[in-house]
ZAMARGU-4260 file (C-alpha; in steps of 0.2 Angstrom, whole numbers, plus 5000, padded with zeros to 4 digits):
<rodrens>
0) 5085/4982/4958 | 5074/4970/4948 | 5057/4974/4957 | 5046/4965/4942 | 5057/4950/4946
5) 5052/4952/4965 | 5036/4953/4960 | 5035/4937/4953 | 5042/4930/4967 | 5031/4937/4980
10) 5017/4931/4968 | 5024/4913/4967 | 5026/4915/4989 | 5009/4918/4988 | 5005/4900/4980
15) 5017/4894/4994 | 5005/4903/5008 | 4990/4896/4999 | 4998/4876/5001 | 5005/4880/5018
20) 4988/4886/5023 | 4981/4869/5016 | 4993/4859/5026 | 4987/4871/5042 | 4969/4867/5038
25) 4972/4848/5035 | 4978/4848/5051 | 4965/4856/5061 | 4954/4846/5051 | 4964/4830/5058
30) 4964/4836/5076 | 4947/4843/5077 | 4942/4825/5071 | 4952/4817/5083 | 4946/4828/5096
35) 4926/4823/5093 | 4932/4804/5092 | 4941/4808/5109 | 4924/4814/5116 | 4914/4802/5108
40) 4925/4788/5117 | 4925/4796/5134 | 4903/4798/5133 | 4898/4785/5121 | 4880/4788/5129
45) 4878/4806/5125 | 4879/4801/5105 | 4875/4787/5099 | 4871/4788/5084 | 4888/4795/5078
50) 4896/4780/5082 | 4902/4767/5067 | 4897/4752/5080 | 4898/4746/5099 | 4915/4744/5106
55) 4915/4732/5120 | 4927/4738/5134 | 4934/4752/5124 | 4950/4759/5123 | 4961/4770/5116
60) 4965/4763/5099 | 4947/4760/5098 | 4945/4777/5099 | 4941/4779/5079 | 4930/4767/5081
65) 4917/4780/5089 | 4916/4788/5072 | 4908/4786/5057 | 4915/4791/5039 | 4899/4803/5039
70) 4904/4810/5055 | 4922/4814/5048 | 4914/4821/5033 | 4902/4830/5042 | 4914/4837/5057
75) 4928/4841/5041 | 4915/4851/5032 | 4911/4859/5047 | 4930/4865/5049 | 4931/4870/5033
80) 4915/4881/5031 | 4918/4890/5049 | 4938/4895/5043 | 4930/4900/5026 | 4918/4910/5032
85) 4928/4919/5044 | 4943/4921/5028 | 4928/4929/5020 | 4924/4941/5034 | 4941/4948/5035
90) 4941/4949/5016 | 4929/4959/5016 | 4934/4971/5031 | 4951/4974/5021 | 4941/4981/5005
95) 4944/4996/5010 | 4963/4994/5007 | 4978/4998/5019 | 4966/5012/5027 | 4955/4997/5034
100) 4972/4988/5044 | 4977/5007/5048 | 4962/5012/5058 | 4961/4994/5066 | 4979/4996/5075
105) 4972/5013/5083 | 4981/5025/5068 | 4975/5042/5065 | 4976/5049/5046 | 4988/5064/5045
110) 4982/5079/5036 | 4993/5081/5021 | 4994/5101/5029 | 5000/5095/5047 | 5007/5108/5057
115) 5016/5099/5071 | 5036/5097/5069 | 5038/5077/5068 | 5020/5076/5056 | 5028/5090/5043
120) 5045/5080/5044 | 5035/5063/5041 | 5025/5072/5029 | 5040/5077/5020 | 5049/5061/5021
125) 5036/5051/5012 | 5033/5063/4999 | 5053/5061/4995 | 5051/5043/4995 | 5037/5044/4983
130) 5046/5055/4971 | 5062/5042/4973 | 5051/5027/4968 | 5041/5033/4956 | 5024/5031/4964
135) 5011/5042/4971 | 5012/5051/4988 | 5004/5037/4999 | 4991/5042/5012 | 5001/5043/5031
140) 4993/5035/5047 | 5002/5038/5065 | 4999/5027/5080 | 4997/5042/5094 | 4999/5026/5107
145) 5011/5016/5101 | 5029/5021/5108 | 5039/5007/5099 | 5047/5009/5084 | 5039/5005/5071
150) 5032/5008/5054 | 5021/4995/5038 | 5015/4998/5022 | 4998/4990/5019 | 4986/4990/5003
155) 4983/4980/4989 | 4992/4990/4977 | 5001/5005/4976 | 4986/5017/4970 | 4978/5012/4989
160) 4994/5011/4998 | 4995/5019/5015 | 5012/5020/5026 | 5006/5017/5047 | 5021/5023/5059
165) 5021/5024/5074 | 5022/5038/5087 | 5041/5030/5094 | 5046/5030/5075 | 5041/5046/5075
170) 5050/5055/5089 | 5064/5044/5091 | 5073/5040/5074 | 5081/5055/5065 | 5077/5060/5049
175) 5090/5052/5041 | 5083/5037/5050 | 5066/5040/5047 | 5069/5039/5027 | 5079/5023/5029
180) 5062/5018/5038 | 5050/5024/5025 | 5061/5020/5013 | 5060/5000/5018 | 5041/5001/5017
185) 5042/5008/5000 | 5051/4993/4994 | 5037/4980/5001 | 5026/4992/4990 | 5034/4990/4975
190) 5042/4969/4977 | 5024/4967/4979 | 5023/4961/4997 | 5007/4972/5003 | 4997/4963/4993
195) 5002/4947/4999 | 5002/4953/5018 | 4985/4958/5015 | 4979/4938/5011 | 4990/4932/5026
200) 4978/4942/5036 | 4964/4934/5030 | 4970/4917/5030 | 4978/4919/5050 | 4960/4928/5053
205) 4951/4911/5049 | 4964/4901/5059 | 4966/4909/5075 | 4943/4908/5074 | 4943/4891/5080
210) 4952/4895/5097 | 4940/4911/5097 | 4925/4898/5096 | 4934/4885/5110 | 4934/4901/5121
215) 4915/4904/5117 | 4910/4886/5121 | 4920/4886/5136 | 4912/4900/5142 | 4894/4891/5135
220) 4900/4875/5145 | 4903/4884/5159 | 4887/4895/5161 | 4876/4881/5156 | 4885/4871/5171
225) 4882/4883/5183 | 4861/4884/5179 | 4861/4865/5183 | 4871/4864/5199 | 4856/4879/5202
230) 4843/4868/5198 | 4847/4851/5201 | 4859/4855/5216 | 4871/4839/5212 | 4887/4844/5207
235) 4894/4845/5190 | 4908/4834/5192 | 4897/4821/5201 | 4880/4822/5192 | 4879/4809/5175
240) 4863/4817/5172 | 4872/4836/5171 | 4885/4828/5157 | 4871/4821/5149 | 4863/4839/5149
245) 4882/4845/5142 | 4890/4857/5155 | 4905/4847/5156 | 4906/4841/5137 | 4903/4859/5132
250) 4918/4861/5144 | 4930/4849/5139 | 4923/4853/5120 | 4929/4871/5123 | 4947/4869/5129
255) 4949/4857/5116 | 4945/4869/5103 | 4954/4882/5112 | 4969/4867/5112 | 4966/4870/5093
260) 4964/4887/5090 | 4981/4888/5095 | 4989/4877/5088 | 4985/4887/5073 | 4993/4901/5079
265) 5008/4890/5081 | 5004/4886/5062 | 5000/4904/5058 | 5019/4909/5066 | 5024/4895/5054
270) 5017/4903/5040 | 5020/4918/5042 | 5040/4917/5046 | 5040/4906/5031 | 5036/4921/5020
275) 5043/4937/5028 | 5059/4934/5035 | 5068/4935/5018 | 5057/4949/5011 | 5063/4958/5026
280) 5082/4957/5018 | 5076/4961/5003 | 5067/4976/5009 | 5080/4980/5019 | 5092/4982/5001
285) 5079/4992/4992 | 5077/5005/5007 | 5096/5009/5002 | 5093/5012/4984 | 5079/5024/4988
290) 5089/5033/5001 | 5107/5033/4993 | 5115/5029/5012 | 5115/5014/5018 | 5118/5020/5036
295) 5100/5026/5036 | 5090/5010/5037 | 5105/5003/5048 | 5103/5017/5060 | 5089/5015/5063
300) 5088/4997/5069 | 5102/5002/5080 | 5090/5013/5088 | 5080/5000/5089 | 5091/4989/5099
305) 5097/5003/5110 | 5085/4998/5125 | 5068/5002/5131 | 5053/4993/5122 | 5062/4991/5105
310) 5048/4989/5091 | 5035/4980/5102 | 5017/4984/5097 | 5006/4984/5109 | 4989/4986/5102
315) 4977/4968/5104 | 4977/4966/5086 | 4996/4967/5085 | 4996/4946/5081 | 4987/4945/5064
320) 4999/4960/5055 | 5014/4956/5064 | 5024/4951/5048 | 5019/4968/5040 | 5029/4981/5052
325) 5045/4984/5052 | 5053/4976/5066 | 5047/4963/5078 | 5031/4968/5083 | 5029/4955/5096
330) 5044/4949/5107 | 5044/4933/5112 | 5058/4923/5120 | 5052/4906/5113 | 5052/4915/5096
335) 5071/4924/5100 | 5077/4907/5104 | 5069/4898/5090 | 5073/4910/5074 | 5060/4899/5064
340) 5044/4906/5072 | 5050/4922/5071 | 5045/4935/5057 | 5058/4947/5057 | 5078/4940/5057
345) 5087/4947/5072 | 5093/4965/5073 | 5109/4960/5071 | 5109/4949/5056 | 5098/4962/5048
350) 5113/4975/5052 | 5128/4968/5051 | 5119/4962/5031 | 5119/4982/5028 | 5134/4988/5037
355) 5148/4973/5039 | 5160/4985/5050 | 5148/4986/5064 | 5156/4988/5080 | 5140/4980/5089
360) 5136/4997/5098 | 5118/5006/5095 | 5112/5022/5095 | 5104/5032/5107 | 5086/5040/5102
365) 5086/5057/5094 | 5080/5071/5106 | 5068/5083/5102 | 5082/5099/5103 | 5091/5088/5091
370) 5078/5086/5079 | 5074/5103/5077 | 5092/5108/5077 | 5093/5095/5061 | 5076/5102/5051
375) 5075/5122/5058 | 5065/5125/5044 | 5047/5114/5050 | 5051/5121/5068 | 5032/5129/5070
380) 5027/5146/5066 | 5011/5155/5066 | 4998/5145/5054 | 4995/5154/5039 | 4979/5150/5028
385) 4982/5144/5011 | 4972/5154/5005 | 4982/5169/5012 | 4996/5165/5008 | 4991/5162/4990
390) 4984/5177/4989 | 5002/5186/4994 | 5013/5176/4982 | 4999/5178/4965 | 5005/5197/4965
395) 5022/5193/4967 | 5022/5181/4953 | 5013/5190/4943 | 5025/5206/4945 | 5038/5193/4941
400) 5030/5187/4925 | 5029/5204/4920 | 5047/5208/4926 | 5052/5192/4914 | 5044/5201/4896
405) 5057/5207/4885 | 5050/5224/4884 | 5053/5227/4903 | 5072/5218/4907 | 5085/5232/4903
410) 5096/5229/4890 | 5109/5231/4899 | 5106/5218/4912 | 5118/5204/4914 | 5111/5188/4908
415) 5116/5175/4921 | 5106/5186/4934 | 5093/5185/4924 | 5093/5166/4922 | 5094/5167/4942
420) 5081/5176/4943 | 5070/5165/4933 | 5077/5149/4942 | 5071/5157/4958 | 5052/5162/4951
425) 5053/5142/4945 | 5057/5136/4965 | 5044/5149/4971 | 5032/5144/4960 | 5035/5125/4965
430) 5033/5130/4983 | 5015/5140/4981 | 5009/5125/4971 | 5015/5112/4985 | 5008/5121/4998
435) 4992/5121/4988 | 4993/5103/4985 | 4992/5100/5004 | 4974/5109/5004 | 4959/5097/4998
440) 4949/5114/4991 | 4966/5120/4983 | 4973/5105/4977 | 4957/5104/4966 | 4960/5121/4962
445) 4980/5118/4957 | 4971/5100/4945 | 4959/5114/4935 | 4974/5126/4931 | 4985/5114/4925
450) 4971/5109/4911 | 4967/5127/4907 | 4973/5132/4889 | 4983/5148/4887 | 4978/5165/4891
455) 4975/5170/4876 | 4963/5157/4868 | 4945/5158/4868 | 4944/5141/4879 | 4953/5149/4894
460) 4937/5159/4894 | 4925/5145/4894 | 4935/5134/4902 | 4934/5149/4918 | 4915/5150/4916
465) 4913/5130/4918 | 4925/5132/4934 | 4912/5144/4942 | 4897/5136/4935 | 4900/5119/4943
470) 4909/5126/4960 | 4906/5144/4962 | 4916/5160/4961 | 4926/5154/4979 | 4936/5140/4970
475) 4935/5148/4953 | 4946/5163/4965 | 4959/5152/4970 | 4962/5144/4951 | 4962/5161/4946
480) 4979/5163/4961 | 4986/5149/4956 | 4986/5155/4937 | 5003/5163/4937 | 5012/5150/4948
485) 5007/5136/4935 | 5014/5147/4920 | 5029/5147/4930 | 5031/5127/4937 | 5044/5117/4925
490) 5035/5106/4914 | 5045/5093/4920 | 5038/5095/4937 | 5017/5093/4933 | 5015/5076/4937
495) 5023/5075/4955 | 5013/5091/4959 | 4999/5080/4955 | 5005/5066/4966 | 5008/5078/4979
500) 4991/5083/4981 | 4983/5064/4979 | 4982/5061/4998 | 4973/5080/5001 | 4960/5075/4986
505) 4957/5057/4997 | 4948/5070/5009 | 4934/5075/4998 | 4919/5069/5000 | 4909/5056/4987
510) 4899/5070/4979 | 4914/5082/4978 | 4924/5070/4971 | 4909/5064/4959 | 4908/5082/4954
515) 4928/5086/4953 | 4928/5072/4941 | 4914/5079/4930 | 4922/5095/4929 | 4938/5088/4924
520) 4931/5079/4909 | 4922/5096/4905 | 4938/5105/4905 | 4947/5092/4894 | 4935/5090/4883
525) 4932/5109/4882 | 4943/5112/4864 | 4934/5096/4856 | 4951/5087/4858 | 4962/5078/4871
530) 4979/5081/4871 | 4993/5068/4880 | 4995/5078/4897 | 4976/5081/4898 | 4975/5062/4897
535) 4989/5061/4907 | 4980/5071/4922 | 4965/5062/4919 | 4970/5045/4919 | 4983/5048/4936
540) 4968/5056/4944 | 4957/5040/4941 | 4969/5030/4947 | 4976/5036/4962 | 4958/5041/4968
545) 4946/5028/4962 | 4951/5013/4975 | 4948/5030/4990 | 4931/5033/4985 | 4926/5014/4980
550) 4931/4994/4988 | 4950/4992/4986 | 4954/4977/4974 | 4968/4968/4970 | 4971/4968/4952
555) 4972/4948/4948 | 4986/4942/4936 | 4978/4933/4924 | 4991/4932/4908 | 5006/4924/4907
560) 5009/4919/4890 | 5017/4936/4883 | 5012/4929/4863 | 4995/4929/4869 | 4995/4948/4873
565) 5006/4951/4856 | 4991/4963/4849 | 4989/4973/4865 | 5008/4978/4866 | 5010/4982/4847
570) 4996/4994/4851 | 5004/5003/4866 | 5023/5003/4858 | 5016/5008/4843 | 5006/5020/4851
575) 5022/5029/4861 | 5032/5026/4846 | 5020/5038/4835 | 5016/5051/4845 | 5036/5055/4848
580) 5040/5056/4831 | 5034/5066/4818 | 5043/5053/4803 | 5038/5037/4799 | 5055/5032/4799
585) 5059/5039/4815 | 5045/5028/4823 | 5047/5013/4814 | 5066/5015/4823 | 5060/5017/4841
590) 5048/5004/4838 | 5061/4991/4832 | 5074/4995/4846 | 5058/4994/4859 | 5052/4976/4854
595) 5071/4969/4852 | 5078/4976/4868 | 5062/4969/4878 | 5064/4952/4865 | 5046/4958/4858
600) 5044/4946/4845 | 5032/4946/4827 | 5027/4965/4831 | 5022/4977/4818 | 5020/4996/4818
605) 5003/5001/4818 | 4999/5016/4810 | 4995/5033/4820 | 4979/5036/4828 | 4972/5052/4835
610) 4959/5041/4846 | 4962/5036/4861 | 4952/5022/4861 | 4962/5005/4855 | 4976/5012/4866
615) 4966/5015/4883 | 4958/4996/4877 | 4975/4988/4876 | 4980/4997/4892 | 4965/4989/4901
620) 4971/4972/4895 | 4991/4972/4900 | 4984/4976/4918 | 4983/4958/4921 | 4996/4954/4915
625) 5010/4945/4926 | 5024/4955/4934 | 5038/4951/4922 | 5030/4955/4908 | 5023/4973/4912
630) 5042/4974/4917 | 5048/4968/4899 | 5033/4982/4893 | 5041/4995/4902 | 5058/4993/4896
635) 5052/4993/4880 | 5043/5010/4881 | 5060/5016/4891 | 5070/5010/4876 | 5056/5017/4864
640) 5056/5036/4871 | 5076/5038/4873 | 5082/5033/4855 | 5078/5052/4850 | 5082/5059/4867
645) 5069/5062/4882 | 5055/5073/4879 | 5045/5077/4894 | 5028/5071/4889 | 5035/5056/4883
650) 5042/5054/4902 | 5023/5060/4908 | 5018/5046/4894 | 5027/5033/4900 | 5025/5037/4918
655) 5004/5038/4917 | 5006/5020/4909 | 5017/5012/4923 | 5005/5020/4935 | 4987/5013/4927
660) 5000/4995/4925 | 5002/4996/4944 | 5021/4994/4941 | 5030/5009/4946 | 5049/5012/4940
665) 5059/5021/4950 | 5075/5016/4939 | 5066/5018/4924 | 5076/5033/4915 | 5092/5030/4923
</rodrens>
C-alpha cells in the first residue's frame, strides 16, 4: 500500500475542500444578498438609504434595484467575517487535537490499565494495530451512550491521534471484528485523512453558523414582536408602525437566514461526500493489510447491517464529524436514496468490494458468553497493583538471571532446554514491562531503566542517585524492580515498549511531565555522551508527548521541490550510512544504493560526525516537506540499513526518524 502516495492525495482533496468551500460561501454570499434585496423591496420605507434609487411601482425584477454596490459589499463582507470568525472559533477549540472532537461527542478516556473485559480487549486491539502500522499506541476514547456501531480516528497527526468507539462497537463486534474496525481507523491515520477531517469541521462549523444566527433573529424578531403587541396593543400583522419598529422584519430576517443556514448544510453534505466516500474504500483496503483477513473489516459491516440501530450516532453534534466515523452516522432516507449526499457508500457496495462471494446474509451481534468464550484470558480477576505484582516477578527474574550465569547451569544440562528457558525469562520479562507500561508512575519508571548504563559502570550509580534526587526513593524503588526485566527484554523490543506506555505518560500532569523530561536529559547526558538509543528514547518521548502537554498543530507541508532540500537529505543519509558502517567503503556503498533506489540525485557522502547537531537540524527541515518525498527519504534509509543486513538500532534509527517525519511505515522492512 503506497500510504505517502495517499497522502498526497488526501493533501491535494484538501485544496478540493478549500474551492468547494469557496463555491459554498459564494453562494451564501449571493443568497444572503438576494435575501436583503428581497427585504428591501418588500419595506422600502424602513431603509432608505440602502437603496440605489426610487422604483416606481416596483416589482420583482426591480428587486436589485433596492441595493446598492456598497450595500453588496457591505452585506458580502458581512458573510464573510461572520463564517470566518466562526472557522476561527472551531480552529481553535480543535488545538487540542483528536482529544478536543473526543470529549465533545460525550467520550470518556480509557485508562491504558482498564480492567473491564471489553476496555482490556479494546486496549489490546489498538495496541496491535499500532505495533502493525508502525505508529505509536494512540490514546482510546469510548462513547458509554452510544449503542451504534461505530468507531473514528481524529488528530492532526499521528503523535496526537486518538481512536473514539463506541459502546455498540464495543460489545457487539468480535474481536476479529473489532481489529477489522480499529484497523480501518488506522489507515485514515496514516493516508492522511484525520488531518483533513479536522479542517472540514471547521469549515462546516462556519457554514452551518448562519442558520444558527437566522434562529437567533427569529427568536429576536419574535420577542421584540411580543413587547409591542404589549405596549402598543395593535397586532403585529396589522400595525405598519410595529414593522417599522422591526418585529416582523426581524421575523422574516430570521427564517431567511435559517432558509440559508441550511442550505449550507445541504452544501456541507455536498462537501463532505465529495471527500469521504472514496477514502472510505481506500480505508477499507488498508484495514485488510493491517489485519491479514479480509473477513474482519467485512464482518463487521455485516453486523452492522444485521438490524437494530446499525451505526446511527445519536449525540447532537453527530452532523459536523459525521464523515469521520466509520459507518453512517446519521441515517437519512433522502441521503439512502440519493448516494451523492451521503458520506459513507452503502454497506453493500463497501462489502461485496472486500468479499465478492457474499451471500447477502449478516451477522448476528456477538454476545457477551461468546466474547469471553473467544478471549478467557481478560475475563476479570482480582486487581492486582502494579506495584505488587512487580515486586513478585523482580525476584523471580533476578533468580532467573542468576540461574542463566555459566557458573550455575549444570554441565550436563541439555541445551535446547536451556534456550527455552531463556526464551521464556524474554516473554516474562516482556509481560512485567507491559504491565508497567500501563501505569503512568511505572511507565516513567520502565523510560529511566531503559537509559541506565550497566551494572557495573560508575554511571549506574549516579545515574540512581539523580532518579532519587529528582523523584524520591518511591520511584527510584520501582526503577530499581524493573532493573532485571529490562536486562532481560529483547533489544529488538525497546521501542514498542516505549510506544506502549505513551498513552499512560499522557496522564501526567504538566509539572510531572516538565520534571520527567529534565530527568531524562540528566540521565542521557550522565556519561558526557549520547548514544543512538538514548537519542532514540529522547526524541520518541518528545514526539509522542509534546502535542499532549501543549496546542496540537498540524505540521504544514511547505517544500515541494525535492533539489531544494538536496543538503538536508545528504546529511541524514549520510548520517545513517556512517553510523552503520565502521568502513568508509562500506558507507559510501549504502549511501549510493540509498540515493539511487530513491533517484536521489547530485548527493555526496558527508564525513562522520559524532554531533548530533546538523542531523537533528536537517531533521527539523524534512518535517515539511511534502508526502512523497518523506516517502522517497524513507526508502532510501530502508535501502541504506539493509545492504549490510538489519542491525537493530539501525531499525530503532530509522524508525525514531519516520516518527519525528510524521510518516509511519508499517511495510517499511518487508
Amino acid at each position: 500500500m503506497d500510504f505517502f502516495g495517499h497522502q498526497d492525495q488526501a493533501r491535494k482533496r484538501t485544496k478540493q475542500l478549500i474551492l468547494l468551500f469557496a463555491l459554498a460561501l459564494f453562494t451564501l454570499i449571493f443568497l444572503t444578498n438576494l435575501l436583503v434585496a428581497g427585504f428591501l423591496w418588500g419595506n422600502p420605507d424602513i431603509f432608505p438609504g440602502l437603496g440605489k434609487e426610487l422604483v416606481q411601482d416596483p416589482s420583482l425584477l426591480d428587486i436589485f434595484n433596492y441595493m446598492s454596490s456598497q450595500a453588496w459589499f457591505t452585506t458580502s463582507a458581512i458573510v464573510c467575517s461572520f463564517v470566518g470568525i466562526a472557522y476561527l472559533y472551531k480552529a481553535a477549540k480543535l488545538s487540542g487535537g483528536g482529544a478536543s472532537i473526543a470529549e465533545s461527542l460525550g467520550g470518556r478516556l480509557l485508562p491504558p490499565d482498564a480492567e473491564d473485559f471489553y476496555e482490556k480487549r479494546l486496549l489490546n486491539i489498538v495496541e496491535e494495530m499500532a505495533i502493525a502500522s508502525g505508529m505509536p499506541v494512540p490514546q482510546v476514547y469510548l462513547l458509554d451512550d452510544e449503542i451504534g456501531i461505530n468507531a473514528f480516528a481524529a488528530g492532526f497527526q499521528p503523535s496526537d491521534a486518538i481512536i473514539g468507539v463506541t459502546k455498540g462497537c464495543l460489545t457487539k463486534l468480535s474481536r476479529l471484528q473489532l481489529q477489522g474496525v480499529i484497523g480501518h481507523e488506522f489507515s485514515h491515520i496514516l493516508n492522511g485523512d484525520m488531518r483533513m477531517n479536522m479542517r472540514l469541521i471547521a469549515i462546516l462549523f462556519g457554514i452551518l453558523c448562519i442558520g444558527l444566527l437566522g434562529r437567533v433573529i427569529i427568536e429576536a424578531g419574535a420577542r421584540h414582536s411580543i413587547y409591542n403587541r404589549v405596549s402598543t396593543q395593535p397586532t403585529v400583522f396589522a400595525s405598519s408602525s410595529s414593522k417599522k419598529e422591526g418585529g416582523v422584519p426581524l421575523f422574516f430576517i430570521g427564517i431567511g437566514l435559517m432558509i440559508l443556514g441550511y442550505s449550507g448544510v445541504f452544501f456541507g453534505k455536498l462537501i463532505q461526500a465529495a471527500v469521504s466516500r472514496q477514502r472510505e474504500y481506500l480505508a477499507d483496503a488498508s484495514a485488510v493489510q493491517f489485519t491479514r483477513d479480509p473477513q474482519a473489516i467485512a464482518e463487521a459491516l455485516k453486523v452492522i447491517g444485521y438490524g437494530g440501530v446499525g451505526s446511527s450516532i445519536g449525540h447532537s453534534r453527530r452532523e459536523e464529524f459525521s464523515h469521520a466515523f466509520f459507518g453512517n452516522a446519521i441515517y437519512s432516507h433522502f441521503s439512502s436514496h440519493f448516494g451523492f449526499l451521503s458520506t459513507h457508500p452503502k454497506l453493500e457496495e463497501r462489502i461485496r468490494r472486500i468479499d465478492k462471494h457474499w451471500d447477502g446474509e449478516w451477522i448476528k451481534p456477538q454476545t457477551l458468553r461468546q466474547a469471553y468464550d473467544e478471549s478467557p484470558q481478560l475475563v476479570s480477576k482480582a486487581k492486582i497493583r502494579p506495584e505488587e505484582l512487580l515486586t513478585g516477578v523482580a525476584a523471580a527474574m533476578t533468580a532467573a538471571i542468576d540461574y542463566n550465569t555459566p557458573n550455575n547451569t549444570p554441565n550436563n544440562a541439555p541445551l535446547a532446554a536451556s534456550d527455552s528457558k531463556r526464551q521464556q525469562d524474554v516473554l516474562d520479562a516482556e509481560t512485567v514491562l507491559t504491565t508497567a507500561a500501563h501505569d503512568a508512575s511505572n511507565a516513567r519508571a520502565l523510560c529511566y531503566g531503559l537509559l541506565l548504563a550497566p551494572n557495573s559502570s560508575l554511571v549506574h550509580e549516579q545515574q540512581l542517585d539523580l532518579i532519587q534526587q529528582y523523584c524520591g526513593q518511591g520511584l527510584l524503588t520501582q526503577v530499581k524492580q524493573l532493573l532485571p526485566a529490562i536486562q532481560q527484554l529483547d533489544e529488538s523490543k525497546r521501542l514498542p515498549i516505549i510506544d506502549k506506555a505513551i498513552p499512560a505518560l499522557k496522564l501526567l500532569s504538566a509539572d510531572q511531565y516538565s520534571e520527567f523530561k529534565q530527568l531524562l536529559v540528566k540521565l542521557v547526558q550522565a556519561d558526557g555522551k549520547i548514544d543512538l538509543f538514548e537519542w532514540c528514547v529522547y526524541r520518541m518521548i518528545l514526539q509522542y508527548l509534546n502535542p499532549a502537554f501543549g496546542k496540537a498543530k498540524a505540521i504544514k507541508a511547505k517544500h515541494g521541490n525535492v533539489k531544494k532540500l538536496n543538503s538536508e537529505i545528504e546529511t541524514l543519509l549520510s548520517f545513517v550510512a556512517n553510523h552503520g558502517h565502521d568502513t568508509l567503503e562500506g558507507a559510501l556503498e549504502s549511501f549510493s544504493i540509498a540515493a539511487g533506489i530513491a533517484g536521489f540525485e547530485d548527493l555526496t557522502l558527508q564525513p562522520k560526525r559524532e554531533s548530533l547537531k546538523a542531523f537533528n537540524i536537517a531533521l527539523d527541515t524534512l518535517t515539511e516537506a511534502y508526502p512523497h518525498i518523506k516517502g522517497r527519504i524513507m526508502k532510501a534509509l530502508a535501502a541504506c540499513v539493509r545492504t549490510n543486513g538489519v542491525e537493530v538500532i539501525e531499525r530503532e534509527l530509522v524508525q525514531t526518524i519516520a516518527a519525528i517525519l510524521e510518516c509511519p511505515t508499517p511495510d517499511l522492512f518487508d
